[in-house]
LUMTOR-370555 format. One record per residue (C-alpha): y, z, x; chain. Coordinates in nm, 3 decimals. Each point is the difference from the previous one (the first is absolute). Layout:
<donus>
DONU        y        z        x  chaine
DONU        Y        Z        X       A
...
</donus>
This chain:
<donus>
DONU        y        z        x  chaine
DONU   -7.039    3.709  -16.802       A
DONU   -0.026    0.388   -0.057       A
DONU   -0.302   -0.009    0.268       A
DONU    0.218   -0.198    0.247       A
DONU    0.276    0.232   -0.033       A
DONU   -0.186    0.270    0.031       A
DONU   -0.226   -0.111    0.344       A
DONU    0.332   -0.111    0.134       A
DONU    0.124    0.414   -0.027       A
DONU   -0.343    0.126    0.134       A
DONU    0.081   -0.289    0.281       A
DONU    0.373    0.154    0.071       A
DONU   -0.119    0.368   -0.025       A
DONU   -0.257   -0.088    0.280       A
DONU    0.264   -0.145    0.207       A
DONU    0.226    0.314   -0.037       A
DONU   -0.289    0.259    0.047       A
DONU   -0.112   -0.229    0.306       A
DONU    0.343    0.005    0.158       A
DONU    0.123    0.356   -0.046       A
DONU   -0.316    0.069    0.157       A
DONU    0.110   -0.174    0.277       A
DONU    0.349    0.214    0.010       A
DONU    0.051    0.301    0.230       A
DONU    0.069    0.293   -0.162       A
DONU    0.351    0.120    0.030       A
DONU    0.068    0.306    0.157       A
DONU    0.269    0.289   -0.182       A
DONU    0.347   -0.047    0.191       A
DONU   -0.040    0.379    0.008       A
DONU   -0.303    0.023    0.152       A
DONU    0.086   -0.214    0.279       A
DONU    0.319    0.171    0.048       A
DONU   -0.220    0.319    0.069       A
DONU   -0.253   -0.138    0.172       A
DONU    0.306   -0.136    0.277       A
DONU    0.148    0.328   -0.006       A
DONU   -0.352    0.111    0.095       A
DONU    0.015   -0.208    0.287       A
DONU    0.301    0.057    0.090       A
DONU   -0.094    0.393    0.073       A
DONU   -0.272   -0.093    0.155       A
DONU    0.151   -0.212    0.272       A
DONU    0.253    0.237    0.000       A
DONU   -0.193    0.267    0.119       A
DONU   -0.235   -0.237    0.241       A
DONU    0.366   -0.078    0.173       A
DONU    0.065    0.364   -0.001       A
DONU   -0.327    0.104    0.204       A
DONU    0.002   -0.301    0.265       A
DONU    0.386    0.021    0.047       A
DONU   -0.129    0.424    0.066       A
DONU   -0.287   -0.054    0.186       A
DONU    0.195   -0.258    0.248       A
DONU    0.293    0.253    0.063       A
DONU   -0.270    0.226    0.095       A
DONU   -0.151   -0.166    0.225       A
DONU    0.329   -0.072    0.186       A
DONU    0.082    0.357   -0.023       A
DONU   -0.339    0.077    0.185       A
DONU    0.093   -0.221    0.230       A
DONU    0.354    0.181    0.062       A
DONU   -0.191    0.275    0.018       A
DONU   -0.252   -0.144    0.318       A
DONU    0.323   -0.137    0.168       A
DONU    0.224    0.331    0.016       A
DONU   -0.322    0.178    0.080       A
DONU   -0.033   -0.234    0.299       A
DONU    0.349    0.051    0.095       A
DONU    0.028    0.374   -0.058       A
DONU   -0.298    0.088    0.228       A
DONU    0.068   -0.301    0.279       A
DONU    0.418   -0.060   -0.063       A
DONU    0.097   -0.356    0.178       A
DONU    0.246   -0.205   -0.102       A
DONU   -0.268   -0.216   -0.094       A
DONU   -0.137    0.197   -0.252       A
DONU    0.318    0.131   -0.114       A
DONU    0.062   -0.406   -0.131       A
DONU   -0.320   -0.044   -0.143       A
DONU    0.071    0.330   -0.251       A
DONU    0.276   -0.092   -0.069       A
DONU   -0.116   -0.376   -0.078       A
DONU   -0.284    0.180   -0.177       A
DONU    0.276    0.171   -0.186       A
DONU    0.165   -0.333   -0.146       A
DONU   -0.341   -0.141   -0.068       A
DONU   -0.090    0.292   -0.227       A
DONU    0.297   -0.031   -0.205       A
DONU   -0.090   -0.385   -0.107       A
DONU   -0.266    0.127   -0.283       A
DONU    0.125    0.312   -0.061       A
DONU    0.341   -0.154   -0.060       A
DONU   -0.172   -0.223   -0.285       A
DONU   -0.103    0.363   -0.157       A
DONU    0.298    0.094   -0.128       A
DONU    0.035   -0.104   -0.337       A
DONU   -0.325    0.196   -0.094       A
DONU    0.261    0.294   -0.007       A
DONU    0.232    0.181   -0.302       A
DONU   -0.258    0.012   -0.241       A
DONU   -0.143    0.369    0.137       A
DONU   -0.363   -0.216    0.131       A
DONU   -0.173    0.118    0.301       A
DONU    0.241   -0.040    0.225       A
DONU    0.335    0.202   -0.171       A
DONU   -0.134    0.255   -0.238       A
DONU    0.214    0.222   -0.221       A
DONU    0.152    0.179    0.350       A
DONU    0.106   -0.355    0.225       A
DONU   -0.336    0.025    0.216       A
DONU   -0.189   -0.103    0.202       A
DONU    0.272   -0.280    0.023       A
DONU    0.226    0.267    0.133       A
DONU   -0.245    0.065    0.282       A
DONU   -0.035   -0.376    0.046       A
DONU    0.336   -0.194    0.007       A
DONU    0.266    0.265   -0.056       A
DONU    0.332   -0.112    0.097       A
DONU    0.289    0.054    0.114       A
DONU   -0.118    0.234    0.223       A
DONU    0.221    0.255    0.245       A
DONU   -0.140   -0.071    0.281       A
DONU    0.248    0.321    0.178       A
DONU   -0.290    0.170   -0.159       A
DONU   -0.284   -0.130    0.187       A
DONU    0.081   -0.103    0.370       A
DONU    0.312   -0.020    0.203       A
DONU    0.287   -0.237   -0.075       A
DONU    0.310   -0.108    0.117       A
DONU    0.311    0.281    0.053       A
DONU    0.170    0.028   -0.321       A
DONU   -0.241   -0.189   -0.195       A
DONU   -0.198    0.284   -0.173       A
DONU   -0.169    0.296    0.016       A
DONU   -0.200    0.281   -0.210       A
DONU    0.050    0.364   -0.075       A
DONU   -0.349    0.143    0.120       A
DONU   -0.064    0.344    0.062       A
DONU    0.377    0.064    0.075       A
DONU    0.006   -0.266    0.261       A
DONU    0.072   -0.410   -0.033       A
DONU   -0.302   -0.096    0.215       A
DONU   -0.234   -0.248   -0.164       A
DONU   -0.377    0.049   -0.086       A
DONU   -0.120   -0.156    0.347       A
DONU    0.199    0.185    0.164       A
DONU   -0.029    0.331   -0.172       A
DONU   -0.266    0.132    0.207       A
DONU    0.048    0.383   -0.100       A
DONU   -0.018   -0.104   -0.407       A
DONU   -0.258   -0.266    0.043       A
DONU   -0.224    0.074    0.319       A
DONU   -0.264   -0.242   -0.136       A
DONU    0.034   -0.321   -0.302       A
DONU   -0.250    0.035   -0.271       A
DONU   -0.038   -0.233   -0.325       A
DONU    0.052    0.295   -0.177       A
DONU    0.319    0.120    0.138       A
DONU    0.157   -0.319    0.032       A
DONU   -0.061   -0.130   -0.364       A
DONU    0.157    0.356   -0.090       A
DONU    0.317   -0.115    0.160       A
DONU    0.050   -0.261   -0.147       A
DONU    0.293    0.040   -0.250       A
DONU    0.133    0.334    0.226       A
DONU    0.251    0.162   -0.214       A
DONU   -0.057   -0.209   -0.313       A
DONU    0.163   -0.313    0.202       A
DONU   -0.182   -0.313   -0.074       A
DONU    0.145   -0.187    0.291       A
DONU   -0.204    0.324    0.215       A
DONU   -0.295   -0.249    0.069       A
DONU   -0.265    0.105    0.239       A
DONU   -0.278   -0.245   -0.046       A
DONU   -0.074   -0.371   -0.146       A
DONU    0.042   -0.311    0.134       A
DONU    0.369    0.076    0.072       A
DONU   -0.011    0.319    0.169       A
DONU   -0.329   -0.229    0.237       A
DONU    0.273   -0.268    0.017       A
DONU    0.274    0.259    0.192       A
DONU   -0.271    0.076    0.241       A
DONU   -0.007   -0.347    0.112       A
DONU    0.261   -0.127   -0.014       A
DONU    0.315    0.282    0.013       A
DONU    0.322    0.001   -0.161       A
DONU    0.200   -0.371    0.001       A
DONU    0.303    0.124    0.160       A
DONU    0.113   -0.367    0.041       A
DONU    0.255   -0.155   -0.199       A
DONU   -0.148   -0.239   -0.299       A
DONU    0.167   -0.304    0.167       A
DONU   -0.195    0.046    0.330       A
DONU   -0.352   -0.049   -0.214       A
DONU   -0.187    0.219    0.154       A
DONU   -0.268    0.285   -0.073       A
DONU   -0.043    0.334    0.099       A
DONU   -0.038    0.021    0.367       A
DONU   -0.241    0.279    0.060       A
DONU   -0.181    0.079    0.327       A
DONU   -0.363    0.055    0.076       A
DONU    0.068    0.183    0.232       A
DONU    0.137    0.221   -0.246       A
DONU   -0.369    0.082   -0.029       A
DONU   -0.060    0.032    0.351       A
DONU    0.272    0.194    0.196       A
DONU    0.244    0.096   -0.244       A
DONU    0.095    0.342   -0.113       A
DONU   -0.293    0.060   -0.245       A
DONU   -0.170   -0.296    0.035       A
DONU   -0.409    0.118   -0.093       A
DONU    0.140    0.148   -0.314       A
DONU    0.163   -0.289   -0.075       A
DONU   -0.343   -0.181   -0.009       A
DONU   -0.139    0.266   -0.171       A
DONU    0.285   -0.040   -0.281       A
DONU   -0.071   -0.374    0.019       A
DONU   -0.384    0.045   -0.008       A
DONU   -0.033    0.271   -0.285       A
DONU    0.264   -0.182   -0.220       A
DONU   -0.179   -0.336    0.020       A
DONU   -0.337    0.198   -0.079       A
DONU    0.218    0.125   -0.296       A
DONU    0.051   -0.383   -0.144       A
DONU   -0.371   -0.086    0.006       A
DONU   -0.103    0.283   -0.180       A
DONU    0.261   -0.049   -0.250       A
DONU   -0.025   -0.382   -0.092       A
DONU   -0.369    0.049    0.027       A
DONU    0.000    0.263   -0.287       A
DONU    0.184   -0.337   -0.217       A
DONU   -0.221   -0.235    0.111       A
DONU   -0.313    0.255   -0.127       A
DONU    0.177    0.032   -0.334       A
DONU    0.006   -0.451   -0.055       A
DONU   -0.319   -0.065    0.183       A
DONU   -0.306   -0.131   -0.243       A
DONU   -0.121    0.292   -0.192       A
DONU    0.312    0.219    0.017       A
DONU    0.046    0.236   -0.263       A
DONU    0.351   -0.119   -0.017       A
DONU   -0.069   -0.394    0.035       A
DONU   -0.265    0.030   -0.263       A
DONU    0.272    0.182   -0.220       A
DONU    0.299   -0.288    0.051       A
DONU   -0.281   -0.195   -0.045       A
DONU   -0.168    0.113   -0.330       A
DONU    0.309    0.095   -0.227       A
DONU    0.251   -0.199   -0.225       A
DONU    0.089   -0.340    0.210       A
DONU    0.337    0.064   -0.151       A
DONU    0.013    0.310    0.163       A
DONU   -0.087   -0.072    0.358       A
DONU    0.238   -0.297   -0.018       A
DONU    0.296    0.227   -0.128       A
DONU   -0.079    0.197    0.335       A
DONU   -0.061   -0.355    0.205       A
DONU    0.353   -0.103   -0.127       A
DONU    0.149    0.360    0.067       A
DONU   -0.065   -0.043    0.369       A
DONU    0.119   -0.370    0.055       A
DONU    0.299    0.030   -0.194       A
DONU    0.101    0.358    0.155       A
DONU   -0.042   -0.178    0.367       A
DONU    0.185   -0.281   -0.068       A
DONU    0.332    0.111   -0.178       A
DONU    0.021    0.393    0.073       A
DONU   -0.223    0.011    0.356       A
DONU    0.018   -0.279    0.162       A
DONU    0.343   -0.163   -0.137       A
DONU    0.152    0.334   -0.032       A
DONU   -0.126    0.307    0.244       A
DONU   -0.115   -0.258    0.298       A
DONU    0.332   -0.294   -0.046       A
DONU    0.258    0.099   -0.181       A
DONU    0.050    0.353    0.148       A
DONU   -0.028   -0.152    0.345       A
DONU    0.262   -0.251   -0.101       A
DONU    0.251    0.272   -0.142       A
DONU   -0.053    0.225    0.288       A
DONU    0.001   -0.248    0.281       A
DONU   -0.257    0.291    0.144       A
DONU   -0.292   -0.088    0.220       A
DONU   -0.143    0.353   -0.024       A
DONU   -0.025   -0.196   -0.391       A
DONU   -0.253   -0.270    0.075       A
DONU   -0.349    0.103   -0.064       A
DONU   -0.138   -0.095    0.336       A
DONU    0.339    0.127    0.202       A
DONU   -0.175    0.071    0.303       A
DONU   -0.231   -0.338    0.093       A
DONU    0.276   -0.201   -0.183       A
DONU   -0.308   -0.144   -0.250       A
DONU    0.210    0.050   -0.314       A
DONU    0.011   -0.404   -0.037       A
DONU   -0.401    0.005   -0.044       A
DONU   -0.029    0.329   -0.202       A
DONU    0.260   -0.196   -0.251       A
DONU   -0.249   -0.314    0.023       A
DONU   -0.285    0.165   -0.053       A
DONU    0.135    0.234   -0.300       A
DONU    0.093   -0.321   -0.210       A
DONU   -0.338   -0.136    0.148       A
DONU   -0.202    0.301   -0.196       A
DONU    0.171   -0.102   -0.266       A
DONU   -0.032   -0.357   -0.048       A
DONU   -0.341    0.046    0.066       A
DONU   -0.012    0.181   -0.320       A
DONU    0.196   -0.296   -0.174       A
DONU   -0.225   -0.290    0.166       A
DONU   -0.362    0.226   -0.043       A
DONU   -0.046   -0.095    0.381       A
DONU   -0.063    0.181    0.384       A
DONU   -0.087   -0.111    0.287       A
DONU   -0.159    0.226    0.222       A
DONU    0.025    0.063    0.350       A
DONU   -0.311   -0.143    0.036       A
DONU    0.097   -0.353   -0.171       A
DONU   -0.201    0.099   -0.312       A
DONU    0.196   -0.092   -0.311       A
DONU   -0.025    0.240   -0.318       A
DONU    0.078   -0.161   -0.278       A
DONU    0.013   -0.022   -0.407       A
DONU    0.164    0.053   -0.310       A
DONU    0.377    0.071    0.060       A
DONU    0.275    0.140   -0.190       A
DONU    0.157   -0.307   -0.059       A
DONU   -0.358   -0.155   -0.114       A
DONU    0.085    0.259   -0.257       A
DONU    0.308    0.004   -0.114       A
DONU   -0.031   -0.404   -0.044       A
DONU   -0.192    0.105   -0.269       A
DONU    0.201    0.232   -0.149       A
DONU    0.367   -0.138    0.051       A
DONU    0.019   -0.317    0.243       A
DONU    0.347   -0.013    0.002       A
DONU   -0.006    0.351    0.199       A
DONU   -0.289   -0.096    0.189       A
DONU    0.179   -0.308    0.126       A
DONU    0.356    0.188    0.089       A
DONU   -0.213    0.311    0.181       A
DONU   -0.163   -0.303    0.185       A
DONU    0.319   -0.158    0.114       A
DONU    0.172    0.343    0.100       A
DONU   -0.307    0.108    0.195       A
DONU   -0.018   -0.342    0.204       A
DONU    0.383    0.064   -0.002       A
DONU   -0.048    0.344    0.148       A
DONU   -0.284   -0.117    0.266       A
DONU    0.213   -0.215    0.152       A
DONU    0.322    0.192    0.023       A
DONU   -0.222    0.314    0.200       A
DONU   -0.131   -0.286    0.193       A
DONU    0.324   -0.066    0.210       A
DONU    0.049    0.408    0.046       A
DONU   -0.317   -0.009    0.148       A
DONU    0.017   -0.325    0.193       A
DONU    0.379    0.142    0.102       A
DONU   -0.148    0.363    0.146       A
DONU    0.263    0.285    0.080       A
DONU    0.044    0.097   -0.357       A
DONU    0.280    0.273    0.142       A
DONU    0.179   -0.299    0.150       A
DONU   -0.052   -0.277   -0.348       A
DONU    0.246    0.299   -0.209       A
DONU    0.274    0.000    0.234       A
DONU    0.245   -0.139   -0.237       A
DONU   -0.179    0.019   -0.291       A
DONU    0.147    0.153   -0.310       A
DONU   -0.162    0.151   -0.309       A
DONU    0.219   -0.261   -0.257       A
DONU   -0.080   -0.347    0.211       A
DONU   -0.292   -0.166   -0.062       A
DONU    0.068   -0.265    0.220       A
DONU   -0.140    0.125    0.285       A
DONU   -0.368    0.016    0.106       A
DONU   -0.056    0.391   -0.059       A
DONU    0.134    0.039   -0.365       A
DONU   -0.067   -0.303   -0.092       A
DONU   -0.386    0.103    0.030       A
DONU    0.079    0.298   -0.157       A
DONU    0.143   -0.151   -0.300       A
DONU   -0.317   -0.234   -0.051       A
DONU   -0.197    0.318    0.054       A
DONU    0.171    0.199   -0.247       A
DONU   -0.006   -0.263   -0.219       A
DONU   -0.393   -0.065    0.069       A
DONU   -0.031    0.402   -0.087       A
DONU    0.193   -0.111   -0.363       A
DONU   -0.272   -0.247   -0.035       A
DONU   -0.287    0.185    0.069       A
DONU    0.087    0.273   -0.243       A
DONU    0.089   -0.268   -0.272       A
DONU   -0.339   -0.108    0.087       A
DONU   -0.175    0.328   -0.063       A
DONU    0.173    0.017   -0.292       A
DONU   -0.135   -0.332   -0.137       A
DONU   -0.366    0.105    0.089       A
DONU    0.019    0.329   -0.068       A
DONU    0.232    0.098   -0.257       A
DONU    0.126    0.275    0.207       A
DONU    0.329    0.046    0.188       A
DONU   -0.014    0.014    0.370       A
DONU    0.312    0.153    0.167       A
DONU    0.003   -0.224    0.362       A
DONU    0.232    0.227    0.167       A
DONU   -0.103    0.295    0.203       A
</donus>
């Protein structure tokens, strides 16, 4: 009986050794939660260098279309830089949360993203406007830098990026995409309910007062932007000093700064600088793309750099789809219940920017609009935005341990 019992327990023990065996091993919580957050960085800084690397090559190709125009000026040609123009802002528009956490494209003193998309710019100080619209103290005289023939006989990169910020005024922009979009397009003199652009000339480039140094502005300035996004897409590209750096250090640390950015763009930046102000003012010298009237697609593409964060997902202008670990793949880990309300308010948020864009005229969607009614299309994006910012910093929070501040 002893025997029996005791071949029956060798029997079980060779079942249980047989069967765990069998088992998978299973893996620390902990060590899965780094590993994602791994990831996570990683895609992160893959969607960081194609998003780059496709603005440049639409800013190269601004670059081929005002050269066309400045040295044979049709009307023509004057419509395909300016198309060129619109098309360049599509990727770089999806940049813009990779901002506010002092990377390669905002160090400790605002640039190169103060060369690149500073706004709102004076535009008294640059070219002519309308009577009574403007106009800058140089040299003892209110003529602008075209114009200024005696103070500026000939444009240089040099003496133009010095300008910008005359007289410790940030709205004294000389160069970027903004200062590029006045060349093309003029001031918008019209009244928001006639939905219309600025209504520039080319032949302001042929037979007006000035008109080959006004190419030359428009030439040299748009030779400024390339070399300026080109020295952030060096910094992200594989084997950067900096990439490898973001790359190499605490995940906890590069995801405090990943957070920084999205959550600064969507409640301070975006909700706050780019809506709200526009809202309160009732100003279209506020919109961020004043002059082309493209504010509607620089709003869509701002909470498009961000959800792209959220989703770990972006499609390139070729069609190519980068994709990976996102930040919600994270946080599900971490806190579910927080991954599933950032989800919600970022679908939330998607949609809402969808009708601004789909609506265009962004200076004509704020007639009416007030700062305390969220009714209406305008702040009521800007309340899902602000409240997507709240999330995001929660979020970083949660992952991190460390507080992120989403206002600007």
């Amino acid at each position: 009986m002893k025997n029996l019992l005791k071949l029956s327990l060798i029997f079980c023990l060779a079942i249980i050794v047989k069967s765990c065996g069998k088992k998978e091993t299973v893996e620390n919580p902990e060590t899965v939660l780094d590993e994602k957050k791994a990831e996570f960085v990683s895609n992160y800084v893959n969607i960081v260098t194609a998003s780059y690397q496709d603005a440049m090559t639409k800013v190269l190709d601004l670059q081929t279309a005002v050269n066309t125009f400045v040295t044979t000026p049709t009307d023509a040609n004057f419509t395909n830089a300016k198309n060129a123009w619109l098309a360049s802002r599509e990727p770089y528009g999806q940049t813009e949360a990779y901002r506010f956490y002092d990377g390669p494209i905002d160090g400790a003193d605002g640039e190169p993203e103060g060369y690149i998309n500073a706004w709102p710019l004076d535009e008294a100080l640059i070219d002519y406007v309308a009577d009574g619209t403007g106009g800058q103290d140089l040299s003892d005289n209110r003529q602008n830098i075209v114009n200024n023939t005696e103070q500026y006989p000939t444009f240089t990169k040099e003496n133009l990026k010095e300008l910008s910020g005359f007289n410790n005024n940030e709205s004294n922009v000389t160069i970027g995409f903004h200062a590029i979009e006045f060349l093309l397009w003029g001031q918008d003199n019209s009244a928001p309910a006639a939905k219309m652009n600025g209504q520039r000339a080319y032949t302001d480039y042929t037979t007006a007062t000035n008109a080959t140094r006004r190419g030359q502005y428009l030439k040299v300035v748009t030779d400024l932007l390339v070399d300026d996004l080109q020295s952030v897409v060096d910094q992200w590209k594989e084997g950067a000093t900096y990439r490898n750096t973001f790359l190499s250090q605490n995940s906890n640390v590069s995801i405090n700064m990943i957070l920084t950015g999205a959550a600064k763009l969507s409640k301070g930046e975006l909700a706050g600088e780019r809506m709200a102000v526009a809202v309160e003012n009732q100003a279209q010298e506020d919109e961020h793309s004043c002059f082309s009237d493209n504010t509607n697609r620089d709003i869509f593409l701002n909470a498009q750099s961000i959800n792209n964060i959220i989703n770990g997902s972006y499609t390139s202008i070729n069609g190519t789809v980068i994709s990976g670990t996102s930040l919600i793949d994270v946080l599900t880990l971490v806190n579910p219940t927080e991954a599933a309300a950032l989800t919600a308010v970022a679908d939330e948020a998607m949609r809402k920017v969808t009708v601004i864009s789909d609506t265009k005229h962004f200076d004509n969607q704020i007639i009416g609009e007030t700062l305390d009614n969220f009714t209406n299309p305008v702040m009521s994006a800007v309340l899902t935005l602000r409240n997507q910012g709240d999330e995001l910093a929660q979020a970083g929070k949660s992952i991190t341990g460390e507080t992120i501040d989403p206002s600007v």
